[in-house]
MIPAGU-20531 format. One record per atom (N, C-alpha, C): residue in one letter; x negated, y, z negated. Coordinates in nm, 4 decimals. Each point is the difference from the previous one (the first is absolute). Example, Ala and Ser with C-alpha at 12.3 -4.5 7.8 and 13.67 -1.06 7.14 Angstrom:
! MIPAGU-20531
<node rest="A" X="-1.3190" Y="-0.5690" Z="-0.7800"/>
<node rest="A" X="0.0890" Y="0.1190" Z="0.0000"/>
<node rest="A" X="-0.0900" Y="0.1200" Z="0.0000"/>
<node rest="S" X="0.0350" Y="0.1050" Z="0.0720"/>
<node rest="S" X="-0.0820" Y="0.1190" Z="-0.0060"/>
<node rest="S" X="0.0770" Y="0.1090" Z="-0.0730"/>
This chain:
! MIPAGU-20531
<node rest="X" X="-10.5967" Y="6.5124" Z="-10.3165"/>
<node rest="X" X="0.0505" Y="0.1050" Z="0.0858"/>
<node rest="X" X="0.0221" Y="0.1288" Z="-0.0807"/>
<node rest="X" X="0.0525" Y="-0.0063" Z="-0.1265"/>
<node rest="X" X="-0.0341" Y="0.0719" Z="-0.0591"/>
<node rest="X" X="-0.0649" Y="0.1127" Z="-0.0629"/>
<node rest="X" X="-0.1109" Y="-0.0804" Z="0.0004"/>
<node rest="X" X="-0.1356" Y="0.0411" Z="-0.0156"/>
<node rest="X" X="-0.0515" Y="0.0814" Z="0.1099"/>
<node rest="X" X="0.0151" Y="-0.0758" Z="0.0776"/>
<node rest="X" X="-0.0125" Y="0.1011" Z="0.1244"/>
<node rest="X" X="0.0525" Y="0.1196" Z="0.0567"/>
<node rest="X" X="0.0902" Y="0.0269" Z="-0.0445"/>
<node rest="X" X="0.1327" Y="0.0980" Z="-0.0124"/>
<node rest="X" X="-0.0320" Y="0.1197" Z="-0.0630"/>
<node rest="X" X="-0.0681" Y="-0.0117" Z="-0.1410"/>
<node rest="X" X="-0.0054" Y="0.0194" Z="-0.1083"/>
<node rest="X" X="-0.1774" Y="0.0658" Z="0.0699"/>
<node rest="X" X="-0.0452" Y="-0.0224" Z="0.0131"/>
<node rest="X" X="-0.2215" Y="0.0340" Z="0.0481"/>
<node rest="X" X="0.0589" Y="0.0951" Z="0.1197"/>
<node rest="X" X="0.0549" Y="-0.0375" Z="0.0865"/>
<node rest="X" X="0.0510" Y="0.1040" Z="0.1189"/>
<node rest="X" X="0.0590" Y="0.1091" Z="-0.0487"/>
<node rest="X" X="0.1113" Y="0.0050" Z="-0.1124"/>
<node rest="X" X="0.0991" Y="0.1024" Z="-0.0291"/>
<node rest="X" X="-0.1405" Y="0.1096" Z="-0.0454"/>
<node rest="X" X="-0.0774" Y="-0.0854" Z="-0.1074"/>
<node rest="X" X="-0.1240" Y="0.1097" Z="-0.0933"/>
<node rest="X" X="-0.0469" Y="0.0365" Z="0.1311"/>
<node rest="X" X="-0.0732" Y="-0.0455" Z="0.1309"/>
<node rest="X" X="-0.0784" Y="0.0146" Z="0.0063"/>
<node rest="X" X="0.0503" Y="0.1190" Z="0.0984"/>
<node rest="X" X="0.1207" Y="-0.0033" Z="0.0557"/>
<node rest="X" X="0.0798" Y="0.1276" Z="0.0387"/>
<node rest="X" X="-0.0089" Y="0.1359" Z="-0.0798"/>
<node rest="X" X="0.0383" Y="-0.0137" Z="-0.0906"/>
<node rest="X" X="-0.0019" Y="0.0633" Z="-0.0979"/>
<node rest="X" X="-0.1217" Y="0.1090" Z="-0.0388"/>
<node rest="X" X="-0.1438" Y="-0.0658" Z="-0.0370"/>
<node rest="X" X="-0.0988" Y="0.0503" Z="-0.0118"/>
<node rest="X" X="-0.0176" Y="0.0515" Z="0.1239"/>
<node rest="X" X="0.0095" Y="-0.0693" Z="0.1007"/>
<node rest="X" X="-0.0480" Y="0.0692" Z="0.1582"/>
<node rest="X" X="0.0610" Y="0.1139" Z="0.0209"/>
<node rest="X" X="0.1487" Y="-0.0014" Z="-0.0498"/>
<node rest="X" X="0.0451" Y="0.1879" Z="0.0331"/>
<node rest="X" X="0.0083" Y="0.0527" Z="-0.1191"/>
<node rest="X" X="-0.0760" Y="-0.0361" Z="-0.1127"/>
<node rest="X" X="-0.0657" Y="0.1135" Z="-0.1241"/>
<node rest="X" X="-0.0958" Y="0.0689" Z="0.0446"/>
<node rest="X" X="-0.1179" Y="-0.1278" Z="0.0768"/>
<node rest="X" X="-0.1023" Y="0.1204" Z="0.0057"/>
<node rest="X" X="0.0127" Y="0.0830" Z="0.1661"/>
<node rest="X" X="0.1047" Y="0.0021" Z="0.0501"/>
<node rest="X" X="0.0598" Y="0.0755" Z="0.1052"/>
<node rest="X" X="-0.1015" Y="-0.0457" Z="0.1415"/>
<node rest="X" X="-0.0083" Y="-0.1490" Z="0.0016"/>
<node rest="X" X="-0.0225" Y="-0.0317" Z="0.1567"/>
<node rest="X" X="0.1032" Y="0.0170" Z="0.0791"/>
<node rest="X" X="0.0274" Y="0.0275" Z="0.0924"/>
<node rest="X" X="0.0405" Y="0.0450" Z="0.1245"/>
<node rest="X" X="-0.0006" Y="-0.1396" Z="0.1008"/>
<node rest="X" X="0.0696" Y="-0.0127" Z="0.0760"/>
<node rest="X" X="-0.0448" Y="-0.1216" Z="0.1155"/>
<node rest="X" X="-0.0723" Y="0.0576" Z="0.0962"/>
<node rest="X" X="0.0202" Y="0.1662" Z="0.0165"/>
<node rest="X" X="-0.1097" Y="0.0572" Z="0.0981"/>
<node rest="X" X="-0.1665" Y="-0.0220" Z="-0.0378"/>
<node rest="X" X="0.0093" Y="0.0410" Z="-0.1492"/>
<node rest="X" X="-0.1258" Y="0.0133" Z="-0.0584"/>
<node rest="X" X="-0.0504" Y="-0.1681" Z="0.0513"/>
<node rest="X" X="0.0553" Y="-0.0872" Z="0.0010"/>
<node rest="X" X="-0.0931" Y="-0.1326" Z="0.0570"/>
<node rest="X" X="-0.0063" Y="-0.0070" Z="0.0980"/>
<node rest="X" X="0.0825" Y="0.0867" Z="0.1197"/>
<node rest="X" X="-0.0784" Y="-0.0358" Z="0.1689"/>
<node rest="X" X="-0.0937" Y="0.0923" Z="0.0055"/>
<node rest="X" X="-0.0333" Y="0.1029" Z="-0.1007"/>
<node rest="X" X="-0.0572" Y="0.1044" Z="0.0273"/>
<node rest="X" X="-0.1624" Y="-0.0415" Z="-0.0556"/>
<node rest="X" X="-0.0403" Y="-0.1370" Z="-0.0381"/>
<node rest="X" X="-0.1041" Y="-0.0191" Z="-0.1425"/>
<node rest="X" X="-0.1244" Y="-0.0213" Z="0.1262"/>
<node rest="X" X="0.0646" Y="-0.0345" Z="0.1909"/>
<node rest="X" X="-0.1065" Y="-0.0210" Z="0.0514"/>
<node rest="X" X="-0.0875" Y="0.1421" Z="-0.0049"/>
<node rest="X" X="0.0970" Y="0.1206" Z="-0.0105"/>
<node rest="X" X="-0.0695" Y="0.1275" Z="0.0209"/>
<node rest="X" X="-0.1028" Y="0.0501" Z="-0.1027"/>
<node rest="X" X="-0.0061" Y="-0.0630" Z="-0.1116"/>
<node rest="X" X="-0.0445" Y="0.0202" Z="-0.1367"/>
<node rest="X" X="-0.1099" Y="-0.1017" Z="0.0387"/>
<node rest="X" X="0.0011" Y="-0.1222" Z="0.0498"/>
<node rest="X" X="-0.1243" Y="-0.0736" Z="0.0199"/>
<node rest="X" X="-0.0672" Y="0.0668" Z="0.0948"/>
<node rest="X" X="0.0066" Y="0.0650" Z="0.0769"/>
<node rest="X" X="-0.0853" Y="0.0684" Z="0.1195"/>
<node rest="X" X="-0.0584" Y="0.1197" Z="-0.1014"/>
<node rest="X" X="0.0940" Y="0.0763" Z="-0.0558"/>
<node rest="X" X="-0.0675" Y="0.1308" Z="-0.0083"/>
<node rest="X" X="-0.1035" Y="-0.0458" Z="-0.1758"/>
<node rest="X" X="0.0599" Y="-0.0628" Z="-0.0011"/>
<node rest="X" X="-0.1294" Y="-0.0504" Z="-0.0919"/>
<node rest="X" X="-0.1633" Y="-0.0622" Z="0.0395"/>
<node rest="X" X="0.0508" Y="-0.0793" Z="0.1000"/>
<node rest="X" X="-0.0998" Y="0.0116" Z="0.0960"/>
<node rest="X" X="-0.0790" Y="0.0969" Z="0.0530"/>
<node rest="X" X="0.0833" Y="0.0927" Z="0.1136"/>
<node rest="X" X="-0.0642" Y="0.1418" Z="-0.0208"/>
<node rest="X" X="-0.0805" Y="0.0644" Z="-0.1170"/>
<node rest="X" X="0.0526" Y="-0.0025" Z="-0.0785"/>
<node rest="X" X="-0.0842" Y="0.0682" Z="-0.1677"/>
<node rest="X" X="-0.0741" Y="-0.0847" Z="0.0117"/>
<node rest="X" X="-0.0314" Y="-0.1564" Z="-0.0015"/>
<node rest="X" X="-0.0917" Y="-0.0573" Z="-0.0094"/>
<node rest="X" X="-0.1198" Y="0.0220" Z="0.0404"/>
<node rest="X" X="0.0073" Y="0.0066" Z="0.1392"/>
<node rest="X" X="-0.1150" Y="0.0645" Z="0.1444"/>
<node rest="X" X="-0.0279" Y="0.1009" Z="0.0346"/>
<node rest="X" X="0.0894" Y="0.1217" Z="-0.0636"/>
<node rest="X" X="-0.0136" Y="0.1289" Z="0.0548"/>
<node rest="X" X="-0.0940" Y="0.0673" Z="-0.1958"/>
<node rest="X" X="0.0910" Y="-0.0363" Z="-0.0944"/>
<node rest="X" X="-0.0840" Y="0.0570" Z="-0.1369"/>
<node rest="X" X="-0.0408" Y="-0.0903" Z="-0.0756"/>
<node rest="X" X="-0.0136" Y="-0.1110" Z="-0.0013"/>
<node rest="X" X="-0.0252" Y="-0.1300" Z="-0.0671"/>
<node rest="X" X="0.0431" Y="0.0327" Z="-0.1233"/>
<node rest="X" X="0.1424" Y="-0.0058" Z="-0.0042"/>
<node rest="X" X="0.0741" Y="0.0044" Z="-0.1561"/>
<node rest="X" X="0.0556" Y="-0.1913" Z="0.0363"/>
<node rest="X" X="-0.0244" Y="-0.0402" Z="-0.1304"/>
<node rest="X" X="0.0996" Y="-0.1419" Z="-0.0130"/>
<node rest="X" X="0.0972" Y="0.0625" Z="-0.0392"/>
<node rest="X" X="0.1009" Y="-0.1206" Z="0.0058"/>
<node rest="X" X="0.1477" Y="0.0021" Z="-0.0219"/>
<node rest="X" X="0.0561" Y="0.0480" Z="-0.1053"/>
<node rest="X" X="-0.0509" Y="0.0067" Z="-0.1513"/>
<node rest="X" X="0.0406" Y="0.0791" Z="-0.0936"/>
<node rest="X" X="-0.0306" Y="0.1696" Z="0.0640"/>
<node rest="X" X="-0.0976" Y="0.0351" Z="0.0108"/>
<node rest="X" X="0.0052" Y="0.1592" Z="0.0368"/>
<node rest="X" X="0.0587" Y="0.0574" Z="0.1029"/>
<node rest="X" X="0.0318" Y="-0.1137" Z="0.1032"/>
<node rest="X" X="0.1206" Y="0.0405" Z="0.1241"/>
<node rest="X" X="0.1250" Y="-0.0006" Z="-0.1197"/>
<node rest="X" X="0.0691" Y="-0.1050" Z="-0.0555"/>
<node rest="X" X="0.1129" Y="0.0591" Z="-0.1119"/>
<node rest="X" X="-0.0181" Y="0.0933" Z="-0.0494"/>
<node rest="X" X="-0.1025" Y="0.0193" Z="-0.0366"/>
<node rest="X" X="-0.0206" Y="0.1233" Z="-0.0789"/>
<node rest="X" X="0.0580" Y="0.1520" Z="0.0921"/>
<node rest="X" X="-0.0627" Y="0.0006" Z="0.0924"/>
<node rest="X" X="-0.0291" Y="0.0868" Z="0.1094"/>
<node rest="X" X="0.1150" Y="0.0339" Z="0.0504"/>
<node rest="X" X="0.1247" Y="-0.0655" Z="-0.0010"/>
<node rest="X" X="0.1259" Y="-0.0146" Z="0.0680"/>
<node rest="X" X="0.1261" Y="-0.0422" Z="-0.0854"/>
<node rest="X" X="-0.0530" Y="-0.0399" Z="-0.0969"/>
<node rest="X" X="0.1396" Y="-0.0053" Z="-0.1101"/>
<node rest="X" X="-0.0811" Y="0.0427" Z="-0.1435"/>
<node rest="X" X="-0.0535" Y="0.0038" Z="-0.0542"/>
<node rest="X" X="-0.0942" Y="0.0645" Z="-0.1156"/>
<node rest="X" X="-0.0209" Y="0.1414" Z="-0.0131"/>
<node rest="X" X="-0.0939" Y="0.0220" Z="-0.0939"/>
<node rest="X" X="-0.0530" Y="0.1114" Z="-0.0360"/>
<node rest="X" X="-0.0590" Y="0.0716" Z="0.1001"/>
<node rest="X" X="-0.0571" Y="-0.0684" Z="0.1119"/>
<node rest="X" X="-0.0773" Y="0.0954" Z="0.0963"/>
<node rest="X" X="0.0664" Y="0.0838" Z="0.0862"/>
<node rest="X" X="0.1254" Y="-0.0909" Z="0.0266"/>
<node rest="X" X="0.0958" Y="-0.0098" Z="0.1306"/>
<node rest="X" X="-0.0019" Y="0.1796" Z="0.0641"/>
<node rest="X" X="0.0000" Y="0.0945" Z="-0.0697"/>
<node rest="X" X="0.0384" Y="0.1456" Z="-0.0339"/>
<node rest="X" X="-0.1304" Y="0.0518" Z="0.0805"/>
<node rest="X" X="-0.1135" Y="-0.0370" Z="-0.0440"/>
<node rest="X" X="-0.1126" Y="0.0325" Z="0.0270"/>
<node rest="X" X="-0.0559" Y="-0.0676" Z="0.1838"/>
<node rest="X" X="0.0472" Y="-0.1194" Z="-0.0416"/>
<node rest="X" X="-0.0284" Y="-0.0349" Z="0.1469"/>
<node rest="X" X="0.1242" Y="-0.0022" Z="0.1185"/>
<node rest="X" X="0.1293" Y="0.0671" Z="-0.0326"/>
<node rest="X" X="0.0190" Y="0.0497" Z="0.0987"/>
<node rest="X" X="-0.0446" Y="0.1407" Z="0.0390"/>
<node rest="X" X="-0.0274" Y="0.0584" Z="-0.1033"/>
<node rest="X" X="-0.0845" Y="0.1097" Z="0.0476"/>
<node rest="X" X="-0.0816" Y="0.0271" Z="0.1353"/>
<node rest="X" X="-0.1366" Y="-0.0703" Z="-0.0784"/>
<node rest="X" X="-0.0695" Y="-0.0509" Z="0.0898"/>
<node rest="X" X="-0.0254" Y="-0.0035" Z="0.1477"/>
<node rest="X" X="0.1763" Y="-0.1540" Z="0.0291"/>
<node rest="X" X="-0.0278" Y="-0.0558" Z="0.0423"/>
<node rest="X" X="0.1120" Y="0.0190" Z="0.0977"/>
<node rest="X" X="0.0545" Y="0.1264" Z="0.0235"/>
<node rest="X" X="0.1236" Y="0.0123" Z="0.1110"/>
<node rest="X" X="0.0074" Y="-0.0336" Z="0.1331"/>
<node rest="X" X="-0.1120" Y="-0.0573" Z="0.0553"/>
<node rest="X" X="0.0443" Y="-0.0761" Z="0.1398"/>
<node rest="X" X="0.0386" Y="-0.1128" Z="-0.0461"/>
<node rest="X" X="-0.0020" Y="-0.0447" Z="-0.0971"/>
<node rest="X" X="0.0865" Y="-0.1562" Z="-0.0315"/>
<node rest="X" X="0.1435" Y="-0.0127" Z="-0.0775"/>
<node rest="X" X="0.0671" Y="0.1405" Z="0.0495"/>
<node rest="X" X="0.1264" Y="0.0378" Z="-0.0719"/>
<node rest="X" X="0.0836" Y="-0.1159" Z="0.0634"/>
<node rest="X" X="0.0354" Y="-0.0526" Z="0.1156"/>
<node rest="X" X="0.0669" Y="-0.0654" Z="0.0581"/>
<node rest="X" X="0.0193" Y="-0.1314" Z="-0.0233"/>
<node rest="X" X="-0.1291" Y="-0.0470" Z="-0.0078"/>
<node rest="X" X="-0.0468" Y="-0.1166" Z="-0.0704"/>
<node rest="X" X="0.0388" Y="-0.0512" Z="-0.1527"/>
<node rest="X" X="-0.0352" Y="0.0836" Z="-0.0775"/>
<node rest="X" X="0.0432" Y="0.0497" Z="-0.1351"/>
<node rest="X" X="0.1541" Y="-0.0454" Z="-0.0195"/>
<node rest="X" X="0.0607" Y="0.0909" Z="0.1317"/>
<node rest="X" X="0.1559" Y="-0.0204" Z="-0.0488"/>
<node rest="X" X="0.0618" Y="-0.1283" Z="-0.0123"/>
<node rest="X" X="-0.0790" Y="-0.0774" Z="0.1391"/>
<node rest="X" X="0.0412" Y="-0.1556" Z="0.0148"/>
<node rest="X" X="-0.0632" Y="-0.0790" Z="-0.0937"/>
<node rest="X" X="-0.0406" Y="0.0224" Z="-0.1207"/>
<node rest="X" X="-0.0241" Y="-0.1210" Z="-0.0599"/>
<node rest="X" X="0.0999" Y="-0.0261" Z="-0.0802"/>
<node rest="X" X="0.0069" Y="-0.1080" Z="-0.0598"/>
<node rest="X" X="0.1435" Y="-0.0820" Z="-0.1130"/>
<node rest="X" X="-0.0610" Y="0.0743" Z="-0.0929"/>
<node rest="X" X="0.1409" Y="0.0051" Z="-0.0658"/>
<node rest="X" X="-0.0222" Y="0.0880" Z="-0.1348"/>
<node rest="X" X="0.0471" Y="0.1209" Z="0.0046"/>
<node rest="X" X="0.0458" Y="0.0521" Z="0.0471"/>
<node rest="X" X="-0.0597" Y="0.1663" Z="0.0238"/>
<node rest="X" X="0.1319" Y="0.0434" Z="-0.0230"/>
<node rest="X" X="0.1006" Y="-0.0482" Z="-0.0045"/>
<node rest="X" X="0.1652" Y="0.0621" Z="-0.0364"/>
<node rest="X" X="-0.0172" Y="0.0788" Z="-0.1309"/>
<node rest="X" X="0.0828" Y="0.0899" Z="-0.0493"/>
<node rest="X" X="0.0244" Y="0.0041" Z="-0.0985"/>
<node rest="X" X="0.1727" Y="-0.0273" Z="-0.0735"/>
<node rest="X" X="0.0228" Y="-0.0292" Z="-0.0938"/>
<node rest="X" X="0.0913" Y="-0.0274" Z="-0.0542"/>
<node rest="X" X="0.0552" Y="0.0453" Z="-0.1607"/>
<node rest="X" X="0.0831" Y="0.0422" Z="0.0069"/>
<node rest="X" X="0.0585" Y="0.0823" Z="-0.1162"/>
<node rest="X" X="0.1460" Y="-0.0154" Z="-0.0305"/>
<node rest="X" X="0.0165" Y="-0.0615" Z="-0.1381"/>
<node rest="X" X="0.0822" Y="-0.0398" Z="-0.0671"/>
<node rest="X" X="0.1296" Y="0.0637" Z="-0.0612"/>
<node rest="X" X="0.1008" Y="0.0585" Z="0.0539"/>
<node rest="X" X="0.0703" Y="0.1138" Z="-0.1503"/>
<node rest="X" X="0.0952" Y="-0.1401" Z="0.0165"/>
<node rest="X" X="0.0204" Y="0.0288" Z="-0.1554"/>
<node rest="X" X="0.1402" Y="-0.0582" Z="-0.0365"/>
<node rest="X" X="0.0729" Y="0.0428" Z="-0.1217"/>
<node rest="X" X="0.1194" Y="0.0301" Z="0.0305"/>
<node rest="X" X="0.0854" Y="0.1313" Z="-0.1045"/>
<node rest="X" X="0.0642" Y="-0.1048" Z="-0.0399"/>
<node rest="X" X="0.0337" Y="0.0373" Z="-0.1739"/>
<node rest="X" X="0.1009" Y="-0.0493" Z="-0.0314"/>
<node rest="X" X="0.0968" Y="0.0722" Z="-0.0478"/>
<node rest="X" X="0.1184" Y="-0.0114" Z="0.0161"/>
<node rest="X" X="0.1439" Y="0.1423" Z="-0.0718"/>
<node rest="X" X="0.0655" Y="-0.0516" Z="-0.0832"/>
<node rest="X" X="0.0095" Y="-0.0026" Z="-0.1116"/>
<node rest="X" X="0.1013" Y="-0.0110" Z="-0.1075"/>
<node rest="X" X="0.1072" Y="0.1095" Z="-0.0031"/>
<node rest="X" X="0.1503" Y="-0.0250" Z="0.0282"/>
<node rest="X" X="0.0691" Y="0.0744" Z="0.0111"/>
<node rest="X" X="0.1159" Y="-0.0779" Z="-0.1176"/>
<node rest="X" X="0.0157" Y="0.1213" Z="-0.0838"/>
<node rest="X" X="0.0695" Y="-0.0212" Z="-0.1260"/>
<node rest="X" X="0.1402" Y="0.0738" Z="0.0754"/>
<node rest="X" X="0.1286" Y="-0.1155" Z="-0.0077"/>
<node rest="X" X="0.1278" Y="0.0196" Z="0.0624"/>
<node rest="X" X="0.0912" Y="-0.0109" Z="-0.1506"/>
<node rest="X" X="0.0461" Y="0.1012" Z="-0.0132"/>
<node rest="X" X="0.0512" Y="0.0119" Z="-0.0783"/>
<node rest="X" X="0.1978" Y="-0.0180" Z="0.0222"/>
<node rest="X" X="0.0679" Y="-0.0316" Z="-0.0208"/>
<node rest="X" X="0.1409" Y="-0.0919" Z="0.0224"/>
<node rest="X" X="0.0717" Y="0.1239" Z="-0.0415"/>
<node rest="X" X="0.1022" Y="0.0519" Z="0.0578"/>
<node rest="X" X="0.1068" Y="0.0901" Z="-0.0471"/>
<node rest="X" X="0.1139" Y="-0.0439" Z="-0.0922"/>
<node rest="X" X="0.0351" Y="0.0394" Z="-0.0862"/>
<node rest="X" X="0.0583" Y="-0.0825" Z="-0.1135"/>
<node rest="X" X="0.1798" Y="0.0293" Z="0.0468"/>
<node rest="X" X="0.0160" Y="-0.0995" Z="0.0898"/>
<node rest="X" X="0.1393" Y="0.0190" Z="0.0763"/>
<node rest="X" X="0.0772" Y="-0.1578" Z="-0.0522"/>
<node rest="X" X="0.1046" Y="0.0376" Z="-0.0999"/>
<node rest="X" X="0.0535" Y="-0.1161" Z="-0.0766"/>
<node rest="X" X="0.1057" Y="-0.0156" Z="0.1118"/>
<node rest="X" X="-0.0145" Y="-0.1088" Z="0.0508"/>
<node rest="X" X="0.1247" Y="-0.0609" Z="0.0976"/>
<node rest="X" X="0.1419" Y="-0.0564" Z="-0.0398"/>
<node rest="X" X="0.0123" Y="0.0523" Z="-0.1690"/>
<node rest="X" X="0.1100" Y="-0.0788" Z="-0.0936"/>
<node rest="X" X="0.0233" Y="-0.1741" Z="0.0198"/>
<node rest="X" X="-0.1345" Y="-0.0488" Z="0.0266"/>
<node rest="X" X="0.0400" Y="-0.1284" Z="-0.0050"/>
<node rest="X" X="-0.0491" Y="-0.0352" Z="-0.1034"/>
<node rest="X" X="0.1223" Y="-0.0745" Z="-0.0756"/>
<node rest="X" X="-0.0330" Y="-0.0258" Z="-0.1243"/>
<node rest="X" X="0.0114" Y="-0.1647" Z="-0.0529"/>
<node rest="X" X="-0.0839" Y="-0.0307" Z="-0.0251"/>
<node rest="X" X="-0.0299" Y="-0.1933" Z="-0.0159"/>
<node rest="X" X="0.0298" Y="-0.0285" Z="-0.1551"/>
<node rest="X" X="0.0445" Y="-0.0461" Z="-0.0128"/>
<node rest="X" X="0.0659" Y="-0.0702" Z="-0.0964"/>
<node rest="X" X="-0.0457" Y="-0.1485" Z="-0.0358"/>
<node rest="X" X="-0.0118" Y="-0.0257" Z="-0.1344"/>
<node rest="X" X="-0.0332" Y="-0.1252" Z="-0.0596"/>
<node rest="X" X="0.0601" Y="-0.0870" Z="-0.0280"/>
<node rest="X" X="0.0694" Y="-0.1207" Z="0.0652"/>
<node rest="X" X="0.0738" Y="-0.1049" Z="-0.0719"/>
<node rest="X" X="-0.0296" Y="-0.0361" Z="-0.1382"/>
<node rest="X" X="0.1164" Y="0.0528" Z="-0.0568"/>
<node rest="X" X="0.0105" Y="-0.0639" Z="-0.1509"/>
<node rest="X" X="-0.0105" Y="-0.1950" Z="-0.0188"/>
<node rest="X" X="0.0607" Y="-0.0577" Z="0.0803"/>
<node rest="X" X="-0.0403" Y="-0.1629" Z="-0.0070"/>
<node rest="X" X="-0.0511" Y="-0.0242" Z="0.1134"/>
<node rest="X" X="-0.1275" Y="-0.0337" Z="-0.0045"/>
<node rest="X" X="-0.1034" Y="-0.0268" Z="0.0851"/>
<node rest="X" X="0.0123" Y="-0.1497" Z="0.0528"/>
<node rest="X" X="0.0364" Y="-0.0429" Z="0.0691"/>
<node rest="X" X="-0.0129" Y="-0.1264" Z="0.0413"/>
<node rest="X" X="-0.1127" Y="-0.1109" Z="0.0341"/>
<node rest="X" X="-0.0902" Y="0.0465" Z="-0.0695"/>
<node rest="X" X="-0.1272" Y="-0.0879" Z="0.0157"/>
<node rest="X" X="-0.1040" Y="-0.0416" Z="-0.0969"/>
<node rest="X" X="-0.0532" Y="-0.1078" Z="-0.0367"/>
<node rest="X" X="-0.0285" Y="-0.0166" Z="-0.1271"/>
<node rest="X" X="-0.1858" Y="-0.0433" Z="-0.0299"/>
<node rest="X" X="-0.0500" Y="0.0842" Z="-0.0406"/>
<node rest="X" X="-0.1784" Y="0.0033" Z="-0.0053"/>
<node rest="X" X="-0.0521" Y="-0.0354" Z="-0.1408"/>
<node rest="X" X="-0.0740" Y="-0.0837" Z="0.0578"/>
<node rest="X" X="-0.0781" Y="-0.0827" Z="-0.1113"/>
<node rest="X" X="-0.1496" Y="0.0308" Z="0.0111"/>
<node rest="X" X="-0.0566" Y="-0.0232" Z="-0.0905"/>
<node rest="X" X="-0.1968" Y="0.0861" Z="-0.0012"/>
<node rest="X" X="-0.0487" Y="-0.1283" Z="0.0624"/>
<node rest="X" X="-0.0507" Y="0.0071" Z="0.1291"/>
<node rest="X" X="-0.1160" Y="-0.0992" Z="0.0290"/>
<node rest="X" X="-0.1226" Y="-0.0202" Z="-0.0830"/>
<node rest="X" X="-0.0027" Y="0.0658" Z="-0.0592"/>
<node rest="X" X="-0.1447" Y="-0.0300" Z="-0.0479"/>
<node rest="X" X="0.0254" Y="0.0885" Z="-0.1545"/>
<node rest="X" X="-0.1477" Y="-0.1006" Z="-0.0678"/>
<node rest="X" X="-0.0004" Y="0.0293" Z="-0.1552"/>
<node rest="X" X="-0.1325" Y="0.1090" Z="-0.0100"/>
<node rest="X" X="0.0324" Y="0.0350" Z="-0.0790"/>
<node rest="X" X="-0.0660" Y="0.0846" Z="-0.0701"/>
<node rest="X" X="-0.1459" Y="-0.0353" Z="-0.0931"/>
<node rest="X" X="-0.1242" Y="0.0127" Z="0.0828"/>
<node rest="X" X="-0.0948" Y="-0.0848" Z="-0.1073"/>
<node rest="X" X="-0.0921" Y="0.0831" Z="-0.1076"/>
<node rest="X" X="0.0936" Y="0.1237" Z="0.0087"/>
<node rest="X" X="-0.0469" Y="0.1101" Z="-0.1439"/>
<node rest="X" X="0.1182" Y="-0.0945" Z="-0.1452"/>
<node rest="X" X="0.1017" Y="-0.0144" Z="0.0488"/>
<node rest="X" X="0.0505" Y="-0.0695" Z="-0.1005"/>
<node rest="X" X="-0.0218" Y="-0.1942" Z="-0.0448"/>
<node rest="X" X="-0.0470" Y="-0.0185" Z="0.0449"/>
<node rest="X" X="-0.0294" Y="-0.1523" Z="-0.0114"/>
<node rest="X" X="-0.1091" Y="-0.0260" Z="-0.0029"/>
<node rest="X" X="-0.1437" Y="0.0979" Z="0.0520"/>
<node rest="X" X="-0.0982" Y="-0.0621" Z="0.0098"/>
<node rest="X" X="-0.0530" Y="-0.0212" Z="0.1347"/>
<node rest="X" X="-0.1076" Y="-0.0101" Z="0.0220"/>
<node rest="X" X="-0.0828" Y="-0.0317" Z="0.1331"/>
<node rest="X" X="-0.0074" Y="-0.1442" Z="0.0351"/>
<node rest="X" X="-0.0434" Y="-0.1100" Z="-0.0728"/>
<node rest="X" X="-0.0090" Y="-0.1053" Z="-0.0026"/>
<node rest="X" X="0.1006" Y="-0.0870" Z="-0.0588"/>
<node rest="X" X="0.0992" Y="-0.0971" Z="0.0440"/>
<node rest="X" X="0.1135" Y="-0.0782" Z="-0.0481"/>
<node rest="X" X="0.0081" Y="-0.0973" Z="0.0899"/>
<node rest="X" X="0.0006" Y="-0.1032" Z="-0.1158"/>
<node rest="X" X="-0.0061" Y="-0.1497" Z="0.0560"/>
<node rest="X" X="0.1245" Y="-0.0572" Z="0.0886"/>
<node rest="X" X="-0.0382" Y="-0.0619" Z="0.1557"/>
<node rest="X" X="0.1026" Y="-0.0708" Z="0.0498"/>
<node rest="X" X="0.1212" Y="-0.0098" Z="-0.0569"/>
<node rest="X" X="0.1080" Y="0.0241" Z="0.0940"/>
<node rest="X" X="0.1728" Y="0.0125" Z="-0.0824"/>
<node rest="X" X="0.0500" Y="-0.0896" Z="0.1035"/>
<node rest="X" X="0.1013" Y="-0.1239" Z="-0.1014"/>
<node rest="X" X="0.0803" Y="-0.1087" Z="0.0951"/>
<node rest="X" X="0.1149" Y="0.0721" Z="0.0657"/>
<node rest="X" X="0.0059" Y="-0.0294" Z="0.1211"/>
<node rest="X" X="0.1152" Y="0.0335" Z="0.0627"/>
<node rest="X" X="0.1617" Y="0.0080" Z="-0.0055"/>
């Protein structure tokens, strides 16, 4: 279950890195048609329709190609998205306002500390089993 937990969380994850949308997937029937269209109307395959609409061409063939502005708009993909994120470091500097409270050190301390642990700069790294 785990595991499963764990493949879902990534796979969330990557899915809103590369900024799918849940629209962009009801929208993928519109992208299969108008690819189609390109198919039958300019016989571009499917790389030069990407091309044509999210690529290098895209500029050029809306040019072109302005009775299919409408069309264009409805395909997935087409959002844009832009990132700011500020960060402020604000250096707070404390007003030096002595409240005369003044703490004091017990001279006989009532509690008594012993070193848990030895020191193996003085003894050495390696030392043989010690009887209890």
């Amino acid at each position: 279950m785990l595991k499963i937990t764990s493949i879902a969380i990534s796979m969330l994850i990557l899915i809103q890195s590369l900024n799918v949308h849940f629209d962009d997937l009801v929208e993928l029937d519109e992208l299969i048609e108008h690819a189609q269209f390109h198919a039958e109307e300019y016989g571009d395959n499917f790389f030069v329709f990407i091309s044509k609409h999210y690529g290098e061409l895209k500029a050029e063939h809306s040019k072109k190609h302005q009775e299919e502005k409408e069309e264009h708009e409805r395909l997935p993909f087409q959002h844009q998205c832009q990132t700011l994120t500020l960060y402020a470091h604000v250096l707070y500097q404390t007003p030096d306002n002595n409240l005369g409270v003044d703490f004091s050190v017990d001279p006989n301390p009532n509690f008594f500390y012993q070193a848990s642990y030895r020191s193996l700069v003085q003894e050495g790294l390696l030392q043989p089993p010690r009887q209890a």
